[in-house]
Backbone as JSON, one array per atom type, in Angstrom:
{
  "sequence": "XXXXXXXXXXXXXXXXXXXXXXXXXXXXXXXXXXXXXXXXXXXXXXXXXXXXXXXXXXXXXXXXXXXXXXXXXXXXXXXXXXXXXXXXXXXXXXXXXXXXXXXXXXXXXXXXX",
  "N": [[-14.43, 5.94, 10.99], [-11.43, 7.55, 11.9], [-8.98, 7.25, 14.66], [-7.38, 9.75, 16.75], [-4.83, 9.69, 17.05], [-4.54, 8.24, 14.86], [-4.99, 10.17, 12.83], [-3.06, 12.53, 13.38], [-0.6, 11.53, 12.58], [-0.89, 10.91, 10.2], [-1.26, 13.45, 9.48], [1.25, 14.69, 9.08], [1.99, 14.49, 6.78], [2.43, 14.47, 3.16], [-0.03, 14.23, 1.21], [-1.6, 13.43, -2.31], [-4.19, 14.18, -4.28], [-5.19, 11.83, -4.69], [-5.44, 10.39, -2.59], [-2.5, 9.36, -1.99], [0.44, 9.09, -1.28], [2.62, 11.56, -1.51], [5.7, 11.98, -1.53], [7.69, 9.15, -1.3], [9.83, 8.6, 0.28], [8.98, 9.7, 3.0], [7.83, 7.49, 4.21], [6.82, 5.8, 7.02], [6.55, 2.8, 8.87], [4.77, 3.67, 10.91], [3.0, 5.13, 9.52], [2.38, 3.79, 7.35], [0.46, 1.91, 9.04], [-1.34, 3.63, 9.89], [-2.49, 4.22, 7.7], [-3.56, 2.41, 6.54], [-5.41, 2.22, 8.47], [-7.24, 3.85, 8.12], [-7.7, 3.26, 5.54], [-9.59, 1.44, 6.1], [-8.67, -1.74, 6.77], [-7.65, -4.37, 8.87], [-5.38, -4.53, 11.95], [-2.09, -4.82, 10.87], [-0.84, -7.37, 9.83], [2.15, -10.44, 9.92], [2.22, -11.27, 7.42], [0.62, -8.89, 5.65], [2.9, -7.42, 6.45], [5.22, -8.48, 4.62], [4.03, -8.49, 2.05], [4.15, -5.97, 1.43], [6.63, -4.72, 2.23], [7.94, -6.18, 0.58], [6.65, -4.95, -2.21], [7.79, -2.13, -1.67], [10.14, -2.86, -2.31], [10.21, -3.55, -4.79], [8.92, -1.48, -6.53], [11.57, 0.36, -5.94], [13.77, -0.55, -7.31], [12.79, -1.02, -9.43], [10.93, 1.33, -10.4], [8.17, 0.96, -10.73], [4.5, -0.31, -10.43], [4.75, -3.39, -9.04], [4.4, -6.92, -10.51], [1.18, -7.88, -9.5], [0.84, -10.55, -8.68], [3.28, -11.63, -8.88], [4.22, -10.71, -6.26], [2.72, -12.11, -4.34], [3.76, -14.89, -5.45], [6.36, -14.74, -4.75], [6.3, -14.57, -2.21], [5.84, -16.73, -1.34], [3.01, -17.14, -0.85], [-0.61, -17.49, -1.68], [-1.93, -16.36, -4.72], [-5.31, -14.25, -5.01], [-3.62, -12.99, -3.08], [-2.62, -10.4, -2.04], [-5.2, -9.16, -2.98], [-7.02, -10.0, -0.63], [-5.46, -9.35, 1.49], [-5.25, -6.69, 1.34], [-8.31, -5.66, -0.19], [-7.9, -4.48, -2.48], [-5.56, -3.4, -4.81], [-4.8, -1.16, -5.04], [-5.36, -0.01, -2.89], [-3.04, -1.71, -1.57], [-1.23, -0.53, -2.35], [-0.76, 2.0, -1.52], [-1.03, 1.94, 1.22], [1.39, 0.87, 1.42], [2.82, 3.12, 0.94], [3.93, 4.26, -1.15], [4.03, 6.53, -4.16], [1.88, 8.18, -6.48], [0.87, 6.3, -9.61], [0.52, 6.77, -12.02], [-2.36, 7.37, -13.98], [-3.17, 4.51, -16.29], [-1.49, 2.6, -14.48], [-2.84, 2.92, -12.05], [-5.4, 2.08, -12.42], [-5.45, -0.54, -13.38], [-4.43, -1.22, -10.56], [-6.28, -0.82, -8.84], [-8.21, -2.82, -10.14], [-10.4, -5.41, -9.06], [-9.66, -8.87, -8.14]],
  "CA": [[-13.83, 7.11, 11.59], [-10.24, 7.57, 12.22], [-8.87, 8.03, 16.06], [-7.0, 11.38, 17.16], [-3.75, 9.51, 16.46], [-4.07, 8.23, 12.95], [-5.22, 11.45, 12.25], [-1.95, 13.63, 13.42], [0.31, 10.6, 12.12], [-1.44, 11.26, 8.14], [-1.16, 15.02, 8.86], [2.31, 15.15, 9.21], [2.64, 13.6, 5.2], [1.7, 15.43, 2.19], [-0.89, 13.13, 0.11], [-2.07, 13.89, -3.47], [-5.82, 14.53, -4.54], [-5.99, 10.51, -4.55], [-4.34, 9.68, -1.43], [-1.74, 8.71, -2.42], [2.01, 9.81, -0.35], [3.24, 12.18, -2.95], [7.26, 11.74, -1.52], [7.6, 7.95, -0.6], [11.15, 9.01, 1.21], [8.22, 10.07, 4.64], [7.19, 6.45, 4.72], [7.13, 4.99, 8.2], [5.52, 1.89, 9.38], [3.67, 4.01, 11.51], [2.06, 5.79, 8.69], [1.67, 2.58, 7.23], [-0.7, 1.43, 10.15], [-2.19, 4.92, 9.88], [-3.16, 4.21, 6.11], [-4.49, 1.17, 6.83], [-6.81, 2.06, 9.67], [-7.93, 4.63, 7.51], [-8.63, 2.62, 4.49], [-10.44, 0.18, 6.75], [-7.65, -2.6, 6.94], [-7.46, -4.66, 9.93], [-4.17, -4.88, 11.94], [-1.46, -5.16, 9.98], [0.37, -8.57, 10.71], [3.35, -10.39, 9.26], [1.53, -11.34, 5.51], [0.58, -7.34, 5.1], [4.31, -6.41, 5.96], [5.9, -9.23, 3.6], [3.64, -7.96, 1.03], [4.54, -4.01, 1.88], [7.96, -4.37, 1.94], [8.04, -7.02, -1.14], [5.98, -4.32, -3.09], [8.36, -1.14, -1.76], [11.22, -3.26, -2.98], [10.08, -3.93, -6.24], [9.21, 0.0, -6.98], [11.96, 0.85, -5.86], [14.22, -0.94, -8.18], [11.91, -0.62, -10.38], [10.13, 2.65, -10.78], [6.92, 0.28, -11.48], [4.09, -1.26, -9.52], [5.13, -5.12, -9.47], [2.67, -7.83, -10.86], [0.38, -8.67, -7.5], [0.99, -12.37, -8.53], [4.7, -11.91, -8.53], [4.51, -10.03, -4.8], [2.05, -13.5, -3.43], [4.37, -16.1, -5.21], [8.08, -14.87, -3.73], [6.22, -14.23, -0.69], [4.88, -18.34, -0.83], [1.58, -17.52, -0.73], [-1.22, -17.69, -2.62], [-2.31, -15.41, -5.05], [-5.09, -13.3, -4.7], [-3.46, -12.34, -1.54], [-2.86, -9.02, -1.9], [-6.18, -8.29, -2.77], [-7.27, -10.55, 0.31], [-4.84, -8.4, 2.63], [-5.83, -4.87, 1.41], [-9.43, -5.72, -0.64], [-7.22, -4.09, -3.6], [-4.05, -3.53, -4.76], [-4.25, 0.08, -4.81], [-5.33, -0.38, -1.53], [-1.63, -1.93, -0.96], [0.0, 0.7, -2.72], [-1.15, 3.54, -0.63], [-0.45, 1.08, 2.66], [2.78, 0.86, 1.39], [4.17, 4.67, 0.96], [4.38, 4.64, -2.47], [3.22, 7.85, -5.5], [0.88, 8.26, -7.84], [2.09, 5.14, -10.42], [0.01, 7.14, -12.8], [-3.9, 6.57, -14.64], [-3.23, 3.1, -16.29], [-1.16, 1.73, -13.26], [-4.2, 2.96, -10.91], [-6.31, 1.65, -13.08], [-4.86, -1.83, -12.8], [-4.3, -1.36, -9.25], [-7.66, -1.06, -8.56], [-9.26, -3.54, -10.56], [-10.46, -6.39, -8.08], [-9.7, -10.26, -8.88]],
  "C": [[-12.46, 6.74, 12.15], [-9.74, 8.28, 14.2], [-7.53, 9.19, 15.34], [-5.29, 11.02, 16.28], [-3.22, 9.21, 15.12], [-4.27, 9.48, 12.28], [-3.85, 12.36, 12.02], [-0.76, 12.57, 13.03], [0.17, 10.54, 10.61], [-1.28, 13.16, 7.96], [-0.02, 15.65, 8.41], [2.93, 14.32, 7.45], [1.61, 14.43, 4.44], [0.78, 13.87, 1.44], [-1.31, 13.91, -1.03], [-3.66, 13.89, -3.53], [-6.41, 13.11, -4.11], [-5.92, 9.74, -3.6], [-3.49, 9.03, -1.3], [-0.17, 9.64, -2.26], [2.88, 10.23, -1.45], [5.62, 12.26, -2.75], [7.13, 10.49, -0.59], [8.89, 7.86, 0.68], [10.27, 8.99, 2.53], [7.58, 9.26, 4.83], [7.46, 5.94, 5.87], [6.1, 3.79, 7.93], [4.36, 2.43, 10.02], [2.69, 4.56, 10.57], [1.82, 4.85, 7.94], [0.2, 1.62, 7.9], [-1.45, 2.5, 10.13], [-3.01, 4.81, 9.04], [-4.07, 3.54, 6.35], [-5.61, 1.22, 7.73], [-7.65, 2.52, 8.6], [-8.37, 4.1, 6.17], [-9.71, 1.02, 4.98], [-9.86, -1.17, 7.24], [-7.84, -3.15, 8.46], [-6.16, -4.47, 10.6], [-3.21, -5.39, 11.16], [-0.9, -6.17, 10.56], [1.06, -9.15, 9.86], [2.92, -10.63, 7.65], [1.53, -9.97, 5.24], [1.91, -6.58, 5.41], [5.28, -7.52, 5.14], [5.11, -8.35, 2.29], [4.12, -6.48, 0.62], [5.97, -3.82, 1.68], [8.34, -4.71, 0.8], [7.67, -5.57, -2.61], [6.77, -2.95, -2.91], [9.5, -1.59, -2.54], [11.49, -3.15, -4.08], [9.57, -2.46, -6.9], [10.82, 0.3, -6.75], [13.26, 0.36, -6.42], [13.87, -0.8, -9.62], [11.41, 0.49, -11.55], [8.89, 2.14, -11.55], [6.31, -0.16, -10.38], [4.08, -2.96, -10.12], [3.8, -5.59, -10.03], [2.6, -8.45, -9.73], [0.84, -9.8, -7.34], [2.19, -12.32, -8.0], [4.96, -11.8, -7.01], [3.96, -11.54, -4.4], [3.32, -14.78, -3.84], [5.89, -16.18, -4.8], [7.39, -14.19, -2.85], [5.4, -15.95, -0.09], [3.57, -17.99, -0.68], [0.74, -17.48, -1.71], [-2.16, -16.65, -3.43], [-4.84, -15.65, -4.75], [-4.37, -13.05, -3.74], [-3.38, -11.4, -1.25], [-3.86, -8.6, -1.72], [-6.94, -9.06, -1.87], [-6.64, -9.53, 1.79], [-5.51, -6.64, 2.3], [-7.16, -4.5, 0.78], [-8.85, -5.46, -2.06], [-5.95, -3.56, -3.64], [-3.27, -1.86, -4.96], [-4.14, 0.73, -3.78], [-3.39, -0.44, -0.51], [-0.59, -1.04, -1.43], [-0.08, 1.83, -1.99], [-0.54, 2.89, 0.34], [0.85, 1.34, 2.6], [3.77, 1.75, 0.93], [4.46, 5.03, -0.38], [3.47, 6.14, -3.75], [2.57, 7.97, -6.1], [1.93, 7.46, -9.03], [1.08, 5.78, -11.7], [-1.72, 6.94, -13.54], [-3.8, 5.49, -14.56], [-2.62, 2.24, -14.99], [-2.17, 1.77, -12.05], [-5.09, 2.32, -11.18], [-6.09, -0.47, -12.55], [-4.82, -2.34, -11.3], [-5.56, -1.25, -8.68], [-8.79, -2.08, -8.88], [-9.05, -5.02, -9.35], [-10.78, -7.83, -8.38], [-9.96, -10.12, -10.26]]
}
């Protein structure tokens, strides 16, 4: 269960059918920490915002979700890590403000180790 505040901090953002922040432009951190309560996530601490920002970066050059590995090894750590920080990596795509990356990219983004 979500408190009062993550609640009116997710209301104020449109999400799609899958939950997933249909204009990434109304990303805050705070709605970042919002996501995350709400997908179960612990505190976010500095590994889950290297990964978050690494992974907005790389869409947003992009217009792709990165390869997970690539996000753990220019962030030095060790892969899985992503799916260690968010359980999955669609997990970290929602955390991290980003759109519907389509079927196959959800697909991918979901599959675990």
């Amino acid at each position: 269960m979500i408190n009062k505040q993550t609640s009116s901090v997710l209301k104020s953002v449109a999400f799609d059918e899958d939950d997933l922040i249909i204009d990434p432009r109304q990303w805050t951190e705070d709605i970042a920490i919002a996501i995350a309560e709400k997908e179960g996530i612990g505190p976010l601490g500095p590994a889950h915002w290297n990964a978050i920002h690494a992974i907005r970066d790389y869409y947003f050059r992009l217009h792709a979700p990165p390869p997970m590995s690539k996000i753990c090894r220019d962030e030095t750590t060790q892969a899985p890590c992503v799916q260690e920080l968010f359980h999955t990596c669609l997990t970290a795509w929602k955390v991290s403000g980003l759109p519907n990356p389509g079927e196959e990219a959800k697909s991918y983004l979901s599959a675990t180790r």
